[in-house]
BAKOL-828960 format. One record per residue (C-alpha): residue in three letters; y, z, x. Coordinates in steps of 0.02 Angstrom, whole numbers, plus 50000, padded with zeros to 5 digits. Example, Ala and Ser with C-alpha at 12.3 -4.5 7.8 and 13.67 -1.06 7.14 Angstrom:
['Ala'; [49775; 50390; 50615]]
['Ser'; [49947; 50357; 50684]]
% end
This chain:
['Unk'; [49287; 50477; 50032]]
['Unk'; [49344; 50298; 50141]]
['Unk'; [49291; 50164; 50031]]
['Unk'; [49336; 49998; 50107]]
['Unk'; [49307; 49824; 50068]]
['Unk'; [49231; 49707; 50208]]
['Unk'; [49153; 49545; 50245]]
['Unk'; [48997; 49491; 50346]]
['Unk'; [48935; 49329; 50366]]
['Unk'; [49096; 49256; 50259]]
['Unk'; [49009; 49404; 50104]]
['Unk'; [49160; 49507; 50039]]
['Unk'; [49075; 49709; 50023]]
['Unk'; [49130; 49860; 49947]]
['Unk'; [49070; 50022; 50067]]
['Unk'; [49073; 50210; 50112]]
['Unk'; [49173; 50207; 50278]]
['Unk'; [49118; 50402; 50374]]
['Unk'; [49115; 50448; 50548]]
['Unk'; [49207; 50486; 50668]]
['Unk'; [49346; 50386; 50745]]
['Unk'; [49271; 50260; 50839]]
['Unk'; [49100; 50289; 50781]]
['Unk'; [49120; 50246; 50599]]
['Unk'; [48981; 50167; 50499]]
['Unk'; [49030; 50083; 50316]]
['Unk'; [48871; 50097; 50203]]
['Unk'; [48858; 49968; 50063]]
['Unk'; [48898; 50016; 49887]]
['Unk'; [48784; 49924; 49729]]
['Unk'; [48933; 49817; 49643]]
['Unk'; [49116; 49854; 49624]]
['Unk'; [49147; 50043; 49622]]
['Unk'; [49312; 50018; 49503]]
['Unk'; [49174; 49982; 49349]]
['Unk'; [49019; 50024; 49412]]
['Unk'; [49069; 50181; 49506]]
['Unk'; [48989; 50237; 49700]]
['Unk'; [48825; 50201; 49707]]
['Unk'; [48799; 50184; 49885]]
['Unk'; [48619; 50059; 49948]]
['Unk'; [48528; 50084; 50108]]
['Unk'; [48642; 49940; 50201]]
['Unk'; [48735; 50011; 50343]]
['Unk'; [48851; 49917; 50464]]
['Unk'; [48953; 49988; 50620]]
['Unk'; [49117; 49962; 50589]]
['Unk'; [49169; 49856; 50718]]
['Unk'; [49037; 49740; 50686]]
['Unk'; [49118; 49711; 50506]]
['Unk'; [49284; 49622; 50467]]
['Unk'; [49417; 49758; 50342]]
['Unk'; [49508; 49657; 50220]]
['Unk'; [49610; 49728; 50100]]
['Unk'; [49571; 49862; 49990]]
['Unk'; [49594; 49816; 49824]]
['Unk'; [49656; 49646; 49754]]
['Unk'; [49751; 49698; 49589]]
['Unk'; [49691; 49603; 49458]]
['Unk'; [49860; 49637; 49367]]
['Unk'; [50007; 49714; 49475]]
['Unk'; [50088; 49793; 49600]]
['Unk'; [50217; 49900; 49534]]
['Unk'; [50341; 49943; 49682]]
['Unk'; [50474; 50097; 49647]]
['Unk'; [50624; 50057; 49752]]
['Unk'; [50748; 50187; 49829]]
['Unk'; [50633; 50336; 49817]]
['Unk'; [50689; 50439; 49974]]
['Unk'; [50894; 50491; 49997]]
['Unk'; [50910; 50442; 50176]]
['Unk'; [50829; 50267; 50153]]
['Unk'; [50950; 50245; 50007]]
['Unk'; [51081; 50283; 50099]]
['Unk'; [51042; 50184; 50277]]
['Unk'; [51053; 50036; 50162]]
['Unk'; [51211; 50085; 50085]]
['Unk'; [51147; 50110; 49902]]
['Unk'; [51166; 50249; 49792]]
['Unk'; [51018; 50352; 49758]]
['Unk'; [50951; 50270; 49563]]
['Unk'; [50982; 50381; 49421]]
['Unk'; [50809; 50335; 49325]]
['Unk'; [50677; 50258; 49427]]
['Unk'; [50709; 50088; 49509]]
['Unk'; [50545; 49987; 49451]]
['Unk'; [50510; 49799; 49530]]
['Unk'; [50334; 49688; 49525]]
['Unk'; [50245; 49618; 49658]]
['Unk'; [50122; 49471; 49635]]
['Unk'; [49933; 49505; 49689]]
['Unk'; [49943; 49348; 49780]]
['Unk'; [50079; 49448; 49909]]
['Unk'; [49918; 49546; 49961]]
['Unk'; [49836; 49544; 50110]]
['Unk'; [49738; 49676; 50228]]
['Unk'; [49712; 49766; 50376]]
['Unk'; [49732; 49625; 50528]]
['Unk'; [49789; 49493; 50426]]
['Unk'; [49947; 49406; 50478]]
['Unk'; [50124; 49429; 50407]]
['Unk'; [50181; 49275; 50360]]
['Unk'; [50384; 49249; 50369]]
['Unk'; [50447; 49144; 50222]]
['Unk'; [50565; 49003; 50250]]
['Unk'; [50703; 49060; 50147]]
['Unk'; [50730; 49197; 50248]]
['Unk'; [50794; 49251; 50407]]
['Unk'; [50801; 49468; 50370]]
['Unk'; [50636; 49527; 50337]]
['Unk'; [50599; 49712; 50333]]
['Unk'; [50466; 49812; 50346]]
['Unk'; [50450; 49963; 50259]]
['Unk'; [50292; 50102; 50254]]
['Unk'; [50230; 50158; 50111]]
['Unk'; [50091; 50259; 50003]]
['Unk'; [50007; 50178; 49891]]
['Unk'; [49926; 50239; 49743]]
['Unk'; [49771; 50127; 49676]]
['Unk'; [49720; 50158; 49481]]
['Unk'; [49559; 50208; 49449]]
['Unk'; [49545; 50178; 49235]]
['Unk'; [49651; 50081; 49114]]
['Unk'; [49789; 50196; 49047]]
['Unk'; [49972; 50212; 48949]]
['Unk'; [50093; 50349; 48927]]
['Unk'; [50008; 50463; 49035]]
['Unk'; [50074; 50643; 49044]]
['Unk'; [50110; 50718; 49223]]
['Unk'; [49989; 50861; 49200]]
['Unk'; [49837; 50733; 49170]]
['Unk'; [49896; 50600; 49314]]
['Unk'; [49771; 50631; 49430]]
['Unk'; [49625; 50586; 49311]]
['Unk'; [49690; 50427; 49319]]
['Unk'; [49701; 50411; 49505]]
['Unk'; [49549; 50328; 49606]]
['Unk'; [49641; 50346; 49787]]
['Unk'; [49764; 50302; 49908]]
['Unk'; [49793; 50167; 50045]]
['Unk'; [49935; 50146; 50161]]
['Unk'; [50060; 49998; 50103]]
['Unk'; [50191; 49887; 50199]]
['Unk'; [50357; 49825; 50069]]
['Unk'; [50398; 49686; 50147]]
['Unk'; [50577; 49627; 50094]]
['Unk'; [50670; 49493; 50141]]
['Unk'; [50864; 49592; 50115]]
['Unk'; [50943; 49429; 50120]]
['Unk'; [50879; 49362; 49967]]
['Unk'; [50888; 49545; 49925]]
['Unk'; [51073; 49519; 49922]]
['Unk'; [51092; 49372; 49846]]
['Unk'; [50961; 49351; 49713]]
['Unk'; [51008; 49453; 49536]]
['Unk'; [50831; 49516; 49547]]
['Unk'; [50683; 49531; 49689]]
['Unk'; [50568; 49438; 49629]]
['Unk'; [50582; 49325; 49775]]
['Unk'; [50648; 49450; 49900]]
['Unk'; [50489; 49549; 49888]]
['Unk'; [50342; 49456; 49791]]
['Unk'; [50333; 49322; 49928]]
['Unk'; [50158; 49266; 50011]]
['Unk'; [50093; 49387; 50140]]
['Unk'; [50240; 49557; 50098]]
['Unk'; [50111; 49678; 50053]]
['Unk'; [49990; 49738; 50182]]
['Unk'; [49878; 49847; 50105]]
['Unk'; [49736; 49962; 50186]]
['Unk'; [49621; 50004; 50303]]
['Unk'; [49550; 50086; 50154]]
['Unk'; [49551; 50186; 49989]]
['Unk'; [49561; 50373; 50020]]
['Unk'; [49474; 50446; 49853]]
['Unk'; [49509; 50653; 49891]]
['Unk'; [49694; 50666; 49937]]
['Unk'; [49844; 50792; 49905]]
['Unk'; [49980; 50675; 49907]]
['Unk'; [50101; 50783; 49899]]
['Unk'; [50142; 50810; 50086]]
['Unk'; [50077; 50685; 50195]]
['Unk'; [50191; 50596; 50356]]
['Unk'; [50217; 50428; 50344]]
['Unk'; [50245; 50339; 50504]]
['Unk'; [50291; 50152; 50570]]
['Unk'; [50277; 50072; 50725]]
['Unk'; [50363; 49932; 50776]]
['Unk'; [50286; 49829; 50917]]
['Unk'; [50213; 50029; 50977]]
['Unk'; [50393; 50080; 50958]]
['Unk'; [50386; 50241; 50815]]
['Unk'; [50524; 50184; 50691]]
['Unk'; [50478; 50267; 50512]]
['Unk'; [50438; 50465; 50522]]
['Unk'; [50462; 50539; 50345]]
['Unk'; [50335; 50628; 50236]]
['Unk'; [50305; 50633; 50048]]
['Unk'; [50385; 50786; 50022]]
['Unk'; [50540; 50696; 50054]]
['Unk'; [50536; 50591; 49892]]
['Unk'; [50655; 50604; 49779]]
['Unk'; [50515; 50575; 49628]]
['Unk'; [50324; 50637; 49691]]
['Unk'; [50173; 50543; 49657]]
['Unk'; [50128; 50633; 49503]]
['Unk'; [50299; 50599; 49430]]
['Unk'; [50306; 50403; 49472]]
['Unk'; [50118; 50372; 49396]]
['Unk'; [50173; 50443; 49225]]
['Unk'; [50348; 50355; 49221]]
['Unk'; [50270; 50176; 49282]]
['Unk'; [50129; 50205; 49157]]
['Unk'; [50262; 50219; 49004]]
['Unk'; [50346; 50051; 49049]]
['Unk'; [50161; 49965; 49110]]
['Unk'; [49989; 49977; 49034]]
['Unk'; [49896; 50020; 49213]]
['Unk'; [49731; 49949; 49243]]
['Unk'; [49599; 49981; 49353]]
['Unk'; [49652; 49919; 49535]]
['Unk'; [49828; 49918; 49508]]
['Unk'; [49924; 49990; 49637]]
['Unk'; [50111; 50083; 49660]]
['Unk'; [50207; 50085; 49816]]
['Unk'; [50319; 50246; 49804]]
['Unk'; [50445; 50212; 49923]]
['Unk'; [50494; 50214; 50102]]
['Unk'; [50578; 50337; 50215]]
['Unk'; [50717; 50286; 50320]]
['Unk'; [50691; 50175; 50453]]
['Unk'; [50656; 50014; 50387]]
['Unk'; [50706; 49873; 50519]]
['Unk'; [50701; 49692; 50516]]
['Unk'; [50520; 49603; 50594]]
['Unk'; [50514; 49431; 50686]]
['Unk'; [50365; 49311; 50732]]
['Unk'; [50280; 49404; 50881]]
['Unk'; [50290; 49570; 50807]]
['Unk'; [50166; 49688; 50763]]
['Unk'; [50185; 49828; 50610]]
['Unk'; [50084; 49975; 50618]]
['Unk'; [50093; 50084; 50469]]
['Unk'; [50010; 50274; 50476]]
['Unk'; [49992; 50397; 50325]]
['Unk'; [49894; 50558; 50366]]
['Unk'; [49755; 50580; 50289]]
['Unk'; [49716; 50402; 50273]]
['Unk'; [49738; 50312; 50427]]
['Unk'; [49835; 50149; 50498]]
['Unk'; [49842; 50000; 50447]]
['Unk'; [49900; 49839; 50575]]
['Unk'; [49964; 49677; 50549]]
['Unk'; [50041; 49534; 50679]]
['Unk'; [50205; 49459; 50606]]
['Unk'; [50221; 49257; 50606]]
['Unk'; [50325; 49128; 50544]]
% end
Protein backbone atom coordinates (compact mmCIF):
# COMPACT_ATOMS: atom_id res chain seq x y z
CA UNK A 1 0.00 0.00 0.00
CA UNK A 2 1.27 3.88 -1.45
CA UNK A 3 0.26 6.14 1.21
CA UNK A 4 1.28 9.65 0.36
CA UNK A 5 0.79 12.93 1.80
CA UNK A 6 -0.62 15.81 -0.51
CA UNK A 7 -2.08 19.19 -0.63
CA UNK A 8 -5.15 20.73 -2.42
CA UNK A 9 -6.29 24.02 -2.21
CA UNK A 10 -3.05 24.94 0.20
CA UNK A 11 -4.92 21.49 2.66
CA UNK A 12 -1.98 19.12 3.57
CA UNK A 13 -3.80 15.16 3.10
CA UNK A 14 -2.80 11.88 4.00
CA UNK A 15 -4.06 9.20 1.03
CA UNK A 16 -4.10 5.68 -0.58
CA UNK A 17 -2.06 6.30 -3.81
CA UNK A 18 -3.25 2.88 -6.45
CA UNK A 19 -3.29 2.65 -10.06
CA UNK A 20 -1.44 2.30 -12.53
CA UNK A 21 1.42 4.48 -13.64
CA UNK A 22 0.01 7.36 -15.02
CA UNK A 23 -3.45 6.67 -14.01
CA UNK A 24 -3.05 6.81 -10.27
CA UNK A 25 -5.82 8.05 -8.03
CA UNK A 26 -4.83 8.97 -4.10
CA UNK A 27 -8.06 8.36 -1.96
CA UNK A 28 -8.27 10.36 1.27
CA UNK A 29 -7.54 8.73 4.56
CA UNK A 30 -9.81 10.00 7.99
CA UNK A 31 -6.78 11.68 10.13
CA UNK A 32 -3.15 10.76 10.37
CA UNK A 33 -2.65 7.03 9.69
CA UNK A 34 0.63 6.95 12.13
CA UNK A 35 -2.14 7.15 15.28
CA UNK A 36 -5.24 6.67 13.86
CA UNK A 37 -4.31 3.91 11.43
CA UNK A 38 -5.90 3.62 7.40
CA UNK A 39 -9.16 4.45 7.37
CA UNK A 40 -9.62 5.47 3.93
CA UNK A 41 -13.14 8.29 3.15
CA UNK A 42 -14.92 8.47 -0.10
CA UNK A 43 -12.54 11.58 -1.35
CA UNK A 44 -10.68 10.68 -4.40
CA UNK A 45 -8.29 12.90 -6.40
CA UNK A 46 -6.24 12.04 -9.72
CA UNK A 47 -2.95 12.35 -8.99
CA UNK A 48 -1.83 14.87 -11.10
CA UNK A 49 -4.40 17.12 -10.05
CA UNK A 50 -2.82 16.94 -6.39
CA UNK A 51 0.55 18.44 -5.25
CA UNK A 52 3.10 15.21 -3.31
CA UNK A 53 4.94 16.66 -0.51
CA UNK A 54 6.91 14.76 1.57
CA UNK A 55 6.03 11.72 3.21
CA UNK A 56 6.48 11.98 6.66
CA UNK A 57 7.79 15.00 8.70
CA UNK A 58 9.62 13.29 11.74
CA UNK A 59 8.44 14.68 14.67
CA UNK A 60 11.77 13.58 16.34
CA UNK A 61 14.70 12.38 13.96
CA UNK A 62 16.31 11.26 11.21
CA UNK A 63 18.81 8.83 12.10
CA UNK A 64 21.30 8.48 9.06
CA UNK A 65 23.86 5.24 9.17
CA UNK A 66 26.90 6.34 7.28
CA UNK A 67 29.31 4.00 5.27
CA UNK A 68 26.94 1.10 4.92
CA UNK A 69 28.03 -0.36 1.47
CA UNK A 70 32.10 -1.40 0.83
CA UNK A 71 32.49 0.24 -2.49
CA UNK A 72 30.98 3.62 -1.37
CA UNK A 73 33.36 3.41 1.59
CA UNK A 74 35.99 2.94 -0.34
CA UNK A 75 35.32 5.59 -3.47
CA UNK A 76 35.59 8.05 -0.64
CA UNK A 77 38.70 6.69 0.70
CA UNK A 78 37.36 5.55 4.21
CA UNK A 79 37.63 2.38 5.82
CA UNK A 80 34.61 0.32 6.07
CA UNK A 81 33.27 1.24 10.21
CA UNK A 82 33.78 -1.51 12.59
CA UNK A 83 30.34 -0.87 14.61
CA UNK A 84 27.76 1.12 12.89
CA UNK A 85 28.52 4.75 11.94
CA UNK A 86 25.28 6.60 13.44
CA UNK A 87 24.71 10.62 12.60
CA UNK A 88 21.26 12.87 13.12
CA UNK A 89 19.56 14.83 10.75
CA UNK A 90 17.19 17.69 11.76
CA UNK A 91 13.39 17.35 10.55
CA UNK A 92 13.71 20.78 9.36
CA UNK A 93 16.40 19.21 6.45
CA UNK A 94 13.14 17.60 5.05
CA UNK A 95 11.53 18.25 2.12
CA UNK A 96 9.53 16.18 -0.72
CA UNK A 97 9.00 15.00 -3.98
CA UNK A 98 9.52 18.33 -6.41
CA UNK A 99 10.70 20.50 -3.90
CA UNK A 100 13.93 22.31 -4.56
CA UNK A 101 17.43 21.47 -3.23
CA UNK A 102 18.65 24.28 -1.71
CA UNK A 103 22.73 24.71 -1.76
CA UNK A 104 24.02 26.16 1.53
CA UNK A 105 26.46 28.95 1.54
CA UNK A 106 29.17 27.36 3.36
CA UNK A 107 29.65 25.05 0.86
CA UNK A 108 30.93 24.56 -2.45
CA UNK A 109 30.94 20.16 -2.56
CA UNK A 110 27.59 18.96 -2.17
CA UNK A 111 26.74 15.35 -2.81
CA UNK A 112 24.03 13.52 -3.47
CA UNK A 113 23.59 10.23 -2.34
CA UNK A 114 20.37 7.58 -2.79
CA UNK A 115 19.06 5.97 -0.22
CA UNK A 116 16.20 3.67 1.50
CA UNK A 117 14.53 4.87 4.00
CA UNK A 118 12.83 3.16 6.66
CA UNK A 119 9.79 5.19 8.38
CA UNK A 120 8.70 3.86 12.09
CA UNK A 121 5.45 2.86 12.50
CA UNK A 122 5.13 2.64 16.81
CA UNK A 123 7.28 4.03 19.57
CA UNK A 124 9.96 1.43 20.46
CA UNK A 125 13.57 0.61 22.35
CA UNK A 126 15.91 -2.23 22.28
CA UNK A 127 14.18 -4.00 19.71
CA UNK A 128 15.40 -7.53 18.85
CA UNK A 129 16.10 -8.35 15.05
CA UNK A 130 13.59 -11.16 14.95
CA UNK A 131 10.63 -8.67 15.99
CA UNK A 132 11.92 -5.56 13.70
CA UNK A 133 9.43 -5.64 11.28
CA UNK A 134 6.51 -5.11 13.77
CA UNK A 135 7.91 -2.01 14.23
CA UNK A 136 8.18 -0.99 10.64
CA UNK A 137 5.21 1.12 8.96
CA UNK A 138 7.09 1.40 5.34
CA UNK A 139 9.61 2.66 3.16
CA UNK A 140 10.30 5.81 0.99
CA UNK A 141 13.17 6.59 -1.19
CA UNK A 142 15.75 9.20 0.53
CA UNK A 143 18.45 11.66 -0.90
CA UNK A 144 21.78 12.26 1.90
CA UNK A 145 22.70 15.27 0.92
CA UNK A 146 26.30 16.12 2.20
CA UNK A 147 28.25 18.86 1.82
CA UNK A 148 32.06 16.70 1.97
CA UNK A 149 33.73 19.87 2.51
CA UNK A 150 32.46 20.63 5.75
CA UNK A 151 32.52 16.89 5.88
CA UNK A 152 36.22 17.26 6.06
CA UNK A 153 36.69 19.84 8.12
CA UNK A 154 34.04 19.83 10.81
CA UNK A 155 34.87 17.11 13.88
CA UNK A 156 31.31 16.03 13.40
CA UNK A 157 28.38 16.38 10.55
CA UNK A 158 26.10 18.04 12.05
CA UNK A 159 26.50 20.80 9.64
CA UNK A 160 27.77 18.79 6.70
CA UNK A 161 24.53 16.92 6.54
CA UNK A 162 21.62 18.44 8.79
CA UNK A 163 21.56 21.61 6.61
CA UNK A 164 18.12 23.14 5.17
CA UNK A 165 16.78 21.29 2.16
CA UNK A 166 19.60 17.70 2.36
CA UNK A 167 16.94 15.25 2.75
CA UNK A 168 14.51 14.64 -0.02
CA UNK A 169 12.20 12.27 1.06
CA UNK A 170 9.32 10.40 -0.99
CA UNK A 171 7.01 10.11 -3.47
CA UNK A 172 5.52 7.97 -0.87
CA UNK A 173 5.44 5.37 1.99
CA UNK A 174 5.54 1.83 0.67
CA UNK A 175 3.71 -0.20 3.65
CA UNK A 176 4.29 -4.14 2.12
CA UNK A 177 8.00 -4.33 1.18
CA UNK A 178 10.92 -7.02 1.35
CA UNK A 179 13.72 -4.80 1.79
CA UNK A 180 16.06 -7.02 1.53
CA UNK A 181 16.91 -6.85 -2.23
CA UNK A 182 15.70 -3.95 -3.90
CA UNK A 183 18.08 -1.65 -6.70
CA UNK A 184 18.69 1.57 -5.82
CA UNK A 185 19.34 3.93 -8.62
CA UNK A 186 20.39 7.82 -9.18
CA UNK A 187 20.19 9.98 -11.92
CA UNK A 188 22.01 12.88 -12.37
CA UNK A 189 20.57 15.48 -14.75
CA UNK A 190 19.00 11.83 -16.71
CA UNK A 191 22.56 10.64 -16.52
CA UNK A 192 22.31 6.95 -14.32
CA UNK A 193 25.06 7.51 -11.65
CA UNK A 194 24.05 5.22 -8.47
CA UNK A 195 23.13 1.40 -9.42
CA UNK A 196 23.53 -0.76 -6.23
CA UNK A 197 20.92 -2.83 -4.45
CA UNK A 198 20.25 -3.64 -0.79
CA UNK A 199 21.77 -6.78 -0.86
CA UNK A 200 24.92 -5.00 -1.11
CA UNK A 201 24.87 -3.54 2.48
CA UNK A 202 27.20 -4.31 4.66
CA UNK A 203 24.39 -4.24 7.70
CA UNK A 204 20.54 -5.10 6.20
CA UNK A 205 17.57 -3.29 7.21
CA UNK A 206 16.59 -5.61 9.88
CA UNK A 207 20.00 -5.32 11.47
CA UNK A 208 20.27 -1.34 11.41
CA UNK A 209 16.52 -0.90 12.99
CA UNK A 210 17.53 -2.98 16.07
CA UNK A 211 21.07 -1.37 16.53
CA UNK A 212 19.64 2.42 16.00
CA UNK A 213 16.77 1.46 18.32
CA UNK A 214 19.38 0.52 21.28
CA UNK A 215 21.17 3.93 21.06
CA UNK A 216 17.53 5.96 20.18
CA UNK A 217 14.08 5.54 21.60
CA UNK A 218 12.24 5.44 17.90
CA UNK A 219 8.98 7.06 17.57
CA UNK A 220 6.36 6.92 15.26
CA UNK A 221 7.50 8.80 11.95
CA UNK A 222 11.00 8.62 12.49
CA UNK A 223 12.92 7.65 9.71
CA UNK A 224 16.61 5.79 8.91
CA UNK A 225 18.57 6.29 5.86
CA UNK A 226 20.70 3.01 5.49
CA UNK A 227 23.27 4.07 3.31
CA UNK A 228 24.29 4.69 -0.21
CA UNK A 229 25.94 2.64 -2.88
CA UNK A 230 28.77 3.96 -4.73
CA UNK A 231 28.35 6.67 -6.93
CA UNK A 232 27.73 9.60 -5.02
CA UNK A 233 28.83 12.83 -7.06
CA UNK A 234 28.85 16.39 -6.31
CA UNK A 235 25.29 18.53 -7.52
CA UNK A 236 25.31 22.26 -8.66
CA UNK A 237 22.40 24.88 -9.12
CA UNK A 238 20.70 23.69 -12.42
CA UNK A 239 20.76 20.13 -11.60
CA UNK A 240 18.22 17.74 -11.21
CA UNK A 241 18.47 14.40 -8.75
CA UNK A 242 16.36 11.60 -9.47
CA UNK A 243 16.44 8.88 -6.97
CA UNK A 244 14.68 5.23 -7.85
CA UNK A 245 14.21 2.25 -5.35
CA UNK A 246 12.18 -0.70 -6.79
CA UNK A 247 9.35 -1.32 -5.38
CA UNK A 248 8.67 2.12 -4.39
CA UNK A 249 9.22 4.46 -7.07
CA UNK A 250 11.25 7.89 -7.82
CA UNK A 251 11.47 10.60 -6.25
CA UNK A 252 12.75 14.21 -8.14
CA UNK A 253 14.13 17.25 -6.99
CA UNK A 254 15.78 20.52 -8.98
CA UNK A 255 19.08 21.61 -7.24
CA UNK A 256 19.52 25.56 -6.46
CA UNK A 257 21.67 27.78 -4.73
Amino acid sequence: MRIARFVVDDDPKYGVVEGDPGSEVVTVIKGDPFFNGIEPTTIRYPLEDVRLVAPIIPRSKVVGVGRNFVEHAHELGNEVPTHPLLFLKPNTSVIGPGERIVLPEFSEEVSYEAELCVVIGRICKDVPEERVDEVIFGYTCGNDLTARDAQKTDLQWARAKGFDTSAPLGPWIETELDPEDLDIKAWLNGELRQDGNTSQMIRGVRELVSIVSRAFTLLPGDVIMTGTPAGVGLVTAGDRCDIEIEGIGRLSNPVTR
